[in-house]
C-alpha positions as CSV (number, residue, x, y, z in Angstrom):
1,X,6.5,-35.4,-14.6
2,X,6.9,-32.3,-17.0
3,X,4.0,-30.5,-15.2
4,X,5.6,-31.2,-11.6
5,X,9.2,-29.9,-12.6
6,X,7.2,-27.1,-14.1
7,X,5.6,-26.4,-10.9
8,X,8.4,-26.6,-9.0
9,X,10.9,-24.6,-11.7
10,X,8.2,-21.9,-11.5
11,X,8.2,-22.0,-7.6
12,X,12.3,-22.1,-7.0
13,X,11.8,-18.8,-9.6
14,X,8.9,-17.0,-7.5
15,X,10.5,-17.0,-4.4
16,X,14.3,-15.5,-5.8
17,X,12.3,-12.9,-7.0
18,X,10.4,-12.5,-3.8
19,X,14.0,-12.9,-1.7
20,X,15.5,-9.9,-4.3
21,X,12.6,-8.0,-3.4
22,X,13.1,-8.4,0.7
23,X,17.0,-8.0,0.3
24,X,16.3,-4.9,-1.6
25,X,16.6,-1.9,1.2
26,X,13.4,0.2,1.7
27,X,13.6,3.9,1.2
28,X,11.9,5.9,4.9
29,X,8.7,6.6,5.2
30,X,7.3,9.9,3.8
31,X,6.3,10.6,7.4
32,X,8.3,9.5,9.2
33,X,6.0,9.2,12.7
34,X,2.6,9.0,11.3
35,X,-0.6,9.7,13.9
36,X,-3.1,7.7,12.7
37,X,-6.4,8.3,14.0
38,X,-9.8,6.4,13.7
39,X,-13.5,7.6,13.9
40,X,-16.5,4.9,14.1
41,X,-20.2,6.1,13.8
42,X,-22.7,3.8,13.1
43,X,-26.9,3.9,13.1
44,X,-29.1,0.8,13.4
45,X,-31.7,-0.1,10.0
46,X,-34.8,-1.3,10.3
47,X,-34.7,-3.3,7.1
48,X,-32.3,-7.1,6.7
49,X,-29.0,-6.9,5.6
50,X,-29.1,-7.6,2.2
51,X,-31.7,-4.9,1.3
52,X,-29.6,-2.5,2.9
53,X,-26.6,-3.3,1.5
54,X,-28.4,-3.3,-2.2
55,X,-29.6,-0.1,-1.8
56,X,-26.7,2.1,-0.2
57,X,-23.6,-0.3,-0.7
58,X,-22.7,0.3,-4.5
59,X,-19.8,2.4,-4.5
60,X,-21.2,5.0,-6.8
61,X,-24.3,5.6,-4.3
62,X,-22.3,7.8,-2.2
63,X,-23.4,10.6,-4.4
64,X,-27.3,10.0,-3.2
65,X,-26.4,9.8,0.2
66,X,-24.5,12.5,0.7
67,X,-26.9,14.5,-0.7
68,X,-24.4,17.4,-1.0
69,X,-23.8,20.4,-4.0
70,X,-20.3,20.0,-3.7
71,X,-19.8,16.9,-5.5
72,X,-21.0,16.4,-9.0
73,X,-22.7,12.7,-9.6
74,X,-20.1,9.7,-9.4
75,X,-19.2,8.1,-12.0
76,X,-16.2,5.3,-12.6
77,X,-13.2,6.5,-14.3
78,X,-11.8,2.7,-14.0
79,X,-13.7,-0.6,-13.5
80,X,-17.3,-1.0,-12.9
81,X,-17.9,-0.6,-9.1
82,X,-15.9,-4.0,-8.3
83,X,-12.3,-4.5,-6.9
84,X,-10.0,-1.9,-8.3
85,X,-12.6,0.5,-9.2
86,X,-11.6,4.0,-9.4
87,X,-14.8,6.6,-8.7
88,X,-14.6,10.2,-10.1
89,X,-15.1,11.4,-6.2
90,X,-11.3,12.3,-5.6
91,X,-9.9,9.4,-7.7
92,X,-11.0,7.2,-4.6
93,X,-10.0,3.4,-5.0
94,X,-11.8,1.0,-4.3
95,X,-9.3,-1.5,-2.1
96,X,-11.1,-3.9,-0.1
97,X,-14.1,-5.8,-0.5
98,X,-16.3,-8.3,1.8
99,X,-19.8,-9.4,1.5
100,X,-21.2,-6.4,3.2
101,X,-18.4,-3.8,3.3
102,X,-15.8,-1.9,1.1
103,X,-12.9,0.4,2.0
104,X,-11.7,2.7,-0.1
105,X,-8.4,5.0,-0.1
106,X,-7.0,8.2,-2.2
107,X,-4.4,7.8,-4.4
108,X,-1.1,10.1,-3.1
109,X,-0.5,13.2,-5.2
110,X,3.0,14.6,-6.5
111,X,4.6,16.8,-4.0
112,X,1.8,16.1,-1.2
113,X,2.2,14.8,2.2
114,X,-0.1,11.6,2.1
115,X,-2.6,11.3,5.0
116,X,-3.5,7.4,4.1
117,X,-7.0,8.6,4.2
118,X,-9.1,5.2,3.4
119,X,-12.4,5.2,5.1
120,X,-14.9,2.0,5.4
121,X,-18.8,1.2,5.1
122,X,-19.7,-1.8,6.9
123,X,-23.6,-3.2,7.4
124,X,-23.8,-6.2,9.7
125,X,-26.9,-8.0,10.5
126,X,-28.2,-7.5,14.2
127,X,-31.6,-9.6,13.4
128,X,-33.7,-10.9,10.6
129,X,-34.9,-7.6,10.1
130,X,-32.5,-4.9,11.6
131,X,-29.3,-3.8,10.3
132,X,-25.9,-1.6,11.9
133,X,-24.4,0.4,9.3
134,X,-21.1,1.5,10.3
135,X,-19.0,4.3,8.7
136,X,-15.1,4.2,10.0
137,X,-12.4,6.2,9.0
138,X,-8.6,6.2,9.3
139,X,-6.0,8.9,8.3
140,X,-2.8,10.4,9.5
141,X,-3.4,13.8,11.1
142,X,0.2,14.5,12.0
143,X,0.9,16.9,9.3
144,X,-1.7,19.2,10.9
145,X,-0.1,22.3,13.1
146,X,-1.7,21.7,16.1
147,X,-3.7,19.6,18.3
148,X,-6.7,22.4,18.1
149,X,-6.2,22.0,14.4
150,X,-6.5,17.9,14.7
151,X,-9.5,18.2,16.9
152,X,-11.7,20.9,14.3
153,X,-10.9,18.4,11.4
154,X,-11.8,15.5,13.6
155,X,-15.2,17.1,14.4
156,X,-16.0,18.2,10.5
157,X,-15.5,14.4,9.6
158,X,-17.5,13.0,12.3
159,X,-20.4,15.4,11.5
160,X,-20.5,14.6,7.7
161,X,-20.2,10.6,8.2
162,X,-22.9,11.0,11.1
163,X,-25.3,12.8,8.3
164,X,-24.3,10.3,5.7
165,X,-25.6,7.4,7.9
166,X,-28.7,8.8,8.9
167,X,-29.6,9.5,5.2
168,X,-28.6,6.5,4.0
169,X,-31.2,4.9,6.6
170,X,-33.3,6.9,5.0
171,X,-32.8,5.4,1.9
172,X,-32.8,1.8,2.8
173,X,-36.2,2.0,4.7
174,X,-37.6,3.1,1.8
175,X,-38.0,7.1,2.2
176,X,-36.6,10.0,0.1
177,X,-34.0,12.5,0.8
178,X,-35.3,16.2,0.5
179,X,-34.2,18.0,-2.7
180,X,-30.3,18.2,-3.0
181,X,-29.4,21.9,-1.5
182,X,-28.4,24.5,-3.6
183,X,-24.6,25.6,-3.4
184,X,-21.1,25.4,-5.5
185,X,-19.5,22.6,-6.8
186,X,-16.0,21.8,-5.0
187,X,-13.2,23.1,-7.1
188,X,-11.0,20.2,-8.3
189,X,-7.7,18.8,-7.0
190,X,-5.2,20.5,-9.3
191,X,-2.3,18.0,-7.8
192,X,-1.4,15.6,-10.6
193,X,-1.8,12.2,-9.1
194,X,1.9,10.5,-8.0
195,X,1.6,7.7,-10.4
196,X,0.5,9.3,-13.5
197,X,-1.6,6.4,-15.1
198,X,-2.8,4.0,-12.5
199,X,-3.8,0.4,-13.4
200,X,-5.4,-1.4,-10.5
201,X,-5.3,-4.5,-11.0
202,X,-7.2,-7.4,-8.2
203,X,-6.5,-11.2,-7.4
204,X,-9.4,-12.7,-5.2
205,X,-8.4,-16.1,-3.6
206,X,-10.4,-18.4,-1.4
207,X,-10.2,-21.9,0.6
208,X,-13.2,-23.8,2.0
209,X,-12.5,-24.6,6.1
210,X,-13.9,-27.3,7.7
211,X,-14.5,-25.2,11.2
212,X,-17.0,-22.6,12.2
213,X,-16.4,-18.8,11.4
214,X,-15.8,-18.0,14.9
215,X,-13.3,-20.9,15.6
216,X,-11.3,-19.9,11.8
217,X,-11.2,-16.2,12.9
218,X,-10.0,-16.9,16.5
219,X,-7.2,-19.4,14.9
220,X,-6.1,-17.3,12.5
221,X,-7.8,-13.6,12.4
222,X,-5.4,-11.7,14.5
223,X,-3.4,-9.2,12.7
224,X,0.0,-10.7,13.9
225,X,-1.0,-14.3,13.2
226,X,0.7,-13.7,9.7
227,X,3.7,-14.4,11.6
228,X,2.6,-18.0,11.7
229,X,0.9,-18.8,8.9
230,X,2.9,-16.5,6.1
231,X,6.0,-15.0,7.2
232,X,8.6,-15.7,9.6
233,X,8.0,-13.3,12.6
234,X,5.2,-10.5,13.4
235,X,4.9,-8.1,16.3
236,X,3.4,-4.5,16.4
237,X,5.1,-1.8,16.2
238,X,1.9,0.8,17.6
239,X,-1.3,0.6,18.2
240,X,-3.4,-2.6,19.7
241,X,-4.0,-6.1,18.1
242,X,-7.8,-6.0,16.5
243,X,-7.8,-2.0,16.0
244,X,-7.6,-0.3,13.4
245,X,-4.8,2.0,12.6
246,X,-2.4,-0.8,14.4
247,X,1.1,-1.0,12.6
248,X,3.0,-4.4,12.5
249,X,6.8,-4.7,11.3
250,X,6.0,-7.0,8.1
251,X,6.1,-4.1,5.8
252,X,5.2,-1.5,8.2
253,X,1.3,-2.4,7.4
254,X,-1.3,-0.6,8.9
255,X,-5.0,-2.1,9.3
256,X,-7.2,0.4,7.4
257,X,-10.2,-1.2,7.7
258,X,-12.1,-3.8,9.7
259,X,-15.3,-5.6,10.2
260,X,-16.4,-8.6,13.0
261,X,-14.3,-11.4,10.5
262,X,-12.6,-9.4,8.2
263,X,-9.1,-6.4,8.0
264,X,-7.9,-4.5,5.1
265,X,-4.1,-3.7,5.4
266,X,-2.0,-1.1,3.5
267,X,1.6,0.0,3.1
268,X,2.6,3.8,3.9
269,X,4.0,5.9,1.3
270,X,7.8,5.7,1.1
271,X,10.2,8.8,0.6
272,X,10.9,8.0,-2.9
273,X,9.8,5.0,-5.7
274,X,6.7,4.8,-7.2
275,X,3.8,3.6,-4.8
276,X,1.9,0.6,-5.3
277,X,-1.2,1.6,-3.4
278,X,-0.8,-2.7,-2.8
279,X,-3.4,-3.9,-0.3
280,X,-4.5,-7.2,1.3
281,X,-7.8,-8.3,2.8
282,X,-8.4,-11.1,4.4
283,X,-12.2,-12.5,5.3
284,X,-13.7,-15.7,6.6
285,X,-17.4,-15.6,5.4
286,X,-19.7,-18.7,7.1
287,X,-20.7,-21.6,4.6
288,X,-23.5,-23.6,6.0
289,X,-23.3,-25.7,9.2
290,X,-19.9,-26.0,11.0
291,X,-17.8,-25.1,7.6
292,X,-16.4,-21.4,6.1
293,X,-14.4,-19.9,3.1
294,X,-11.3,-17.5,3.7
295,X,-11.4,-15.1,1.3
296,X,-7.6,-13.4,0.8
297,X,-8.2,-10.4,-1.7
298,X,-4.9,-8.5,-3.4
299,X,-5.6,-4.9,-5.1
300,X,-2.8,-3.1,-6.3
301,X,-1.7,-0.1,-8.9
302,X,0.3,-3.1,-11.6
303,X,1.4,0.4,-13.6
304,X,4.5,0.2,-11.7
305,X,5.5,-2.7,-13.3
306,X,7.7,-2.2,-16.4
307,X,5.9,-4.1,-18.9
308,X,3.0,-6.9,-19.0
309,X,5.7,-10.0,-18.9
310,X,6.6,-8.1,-15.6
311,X,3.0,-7.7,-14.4
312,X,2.1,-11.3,-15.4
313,X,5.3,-12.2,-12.9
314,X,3.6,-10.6,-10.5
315,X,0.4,-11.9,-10.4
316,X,1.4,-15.1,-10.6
317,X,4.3,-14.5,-7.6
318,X,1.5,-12.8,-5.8
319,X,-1.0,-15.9,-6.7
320,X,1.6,-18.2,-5.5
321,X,2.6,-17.0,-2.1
322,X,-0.8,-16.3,-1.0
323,X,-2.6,-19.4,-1.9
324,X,0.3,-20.8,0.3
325,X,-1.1,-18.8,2.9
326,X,-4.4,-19.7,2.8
327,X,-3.5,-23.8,3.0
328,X,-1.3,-22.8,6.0
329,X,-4.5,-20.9,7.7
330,X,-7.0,-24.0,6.6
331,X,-4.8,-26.3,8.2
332,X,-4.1,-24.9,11.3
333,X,-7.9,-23.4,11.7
334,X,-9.0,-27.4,11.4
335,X,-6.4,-27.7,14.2
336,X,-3.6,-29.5,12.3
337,X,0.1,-28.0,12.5
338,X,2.2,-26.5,10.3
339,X,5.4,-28.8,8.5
340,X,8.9,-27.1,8.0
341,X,8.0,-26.6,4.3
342,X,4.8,-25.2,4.6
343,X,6.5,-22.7,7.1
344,X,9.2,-22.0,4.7
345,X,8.5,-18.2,3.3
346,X,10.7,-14.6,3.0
347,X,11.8,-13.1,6.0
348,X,9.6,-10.3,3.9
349,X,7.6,-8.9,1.3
């Protein structure tokens, strides 16, 4: 009996703070109409998926395939190549994680217009022994002067990420990259990073479903299905359900990275307050015949919490809310329906 009143003492506490949180007004956007734009190039591996993904999908390996001068080796200046892990090429984070793909964003600088640069490497099986490797990117170009401005740095990204893949095929079929070319190392970012001393902190979750992957995803896999099985309404505000770059109004969160059964989400920078860098990815991997896990993955900067009591609160409000969400998706994915309470949520978080 002590343990249930616990429960539910800790629950009625979760969700005040939660409410606080959604009464609490939001400051505007940094920019305040963001143009986010996308590139996808991909290139097709003659080798199975998990030998490609060995070989070129640790996130320290983009050193060897870019084969450039202008980056020194990576290294980790957080974690160890996992969730959260921060690599010394431009402080990128590690954010979202599935069994064959990771995004990864910059941290905003002080006194910086942030682009929301994340970008994505995806490998997907295409037969027993052939593999698409898939580089995508997303950032917001609208701080550029012009569109002849937008379209040169368009073209510069497009031509490095088409050279990435084509030597990271290299590498995963078993050949070698010619020596790396001479040249200068790129000066570093002098910018002092927004939040001084990040943290990144990770919560993975997961729920076995009784229903095929493609039968889970098509239940609950669209972007604005959150308005069903977590929070009280969805719709987009831009952009098109199942690309990425789409916006939709629960906390103005913008899909910065897909694959076929899994999106990373993220929340633009705000005008003022510290900035989280909180984001979500949600996955449905296959688990033998007729049965598949949801993964729901949290990573977030917890140094903008005041102390640890307040970062333990949040992990376990986070915790609490989400493994809500992933019952609500299991049961309506094995075609049940959803009771009042298991619909009961914040308007937003």
């Amino acid at each position: 009996m002590r343990t249930r009143r616990s429960i539910i003492a800790l629950a009625v506490s979760l969700l005040c703070i939660v409410q606080a949180q959604a009464q609490t007004p939001k400051a505007p956007l940094q920019i305040p109409n963001p143009h986010y734009v996308t590139l996808d190039e991909s290139i097709v591996v003659d080798v199975p998926v998990t030998r490609v993904w060995a070989r070129v999908g640790g996130f320290c390996d983009i050193t060897e395939w870019m084969n450039s001068p202008e980056w020194e080796d990576c290294r980790y200046l957080q974690g160890d190549g996992g969730l959260g892990s921060v690599r010394s090429i431009v402080h990128e984070v590690l954010v979202g994680q599935t069994q064959y793909s990771y995004t990864y964003a910059q941290p905003p600088r002080r006194d910086t217009l942030y682009n929301l640069a994340h970008g994505t490497l995806a490998a997907e099986a295409l037969t027993a022994t052939t593999t698409r490797l898939t580089y995508t990117m997303l950032w917001d170009d609208s701080m550029l002067p012009d569109d002849a401005a937008r379209k040169r740095d368009e073209e510069a990204r497009r031509a490095r990420v088409s050279q990435w893949l084509k030597n990271m095929k290299v590498l995963a079929e078993g050949g070698k990259l010619p020596p790396k070319p001479t040249g200068t190392l790129r000066a570093p970012m002098t910018e002092p990073l927004l939040n001084p001393h990040p943290s990144y902190a990770s919560l993975p979750m997961s729920i076995v479903v009784d229903a095929p992957v493609q039968k889970v995803w098509a239940r609950v896999g669209k972007y604005c299905d959150i308005g069903e099985w977590g929070f009280r309404s969805c719709n987009l505000i831009s952009g098109k359900e199942g690309e990425i770059g789409a916006v939709r109004s629960i906390g103005h969160s913008v899909i910065v990275g897909q694959t076929r059964y899994s999106y990373t989400y993220t929340q633009p920078l705000r005008a003022t307050g510290l900035y989280p860098m909180y984001h979500g990815t949600l996955e449905a991997r296959p688990l033998g015949s007729g049965r598949t896990t949801l993964y729901y993955t949290l990573v977030w900067d917890s140094s903008t919490q005041a102390d640890d009591a307040a970062r333990r609160r949040q992990v376990e409000t986070y915790r609490f809310l989400f493994q809500k969400m992933l019952r609500n998706m299991k049961k309506l994915a094995e075609g049940g329906t959803l009771s009042p309470e298991d619909k009961r949520a914040p308007v937003e978080f």
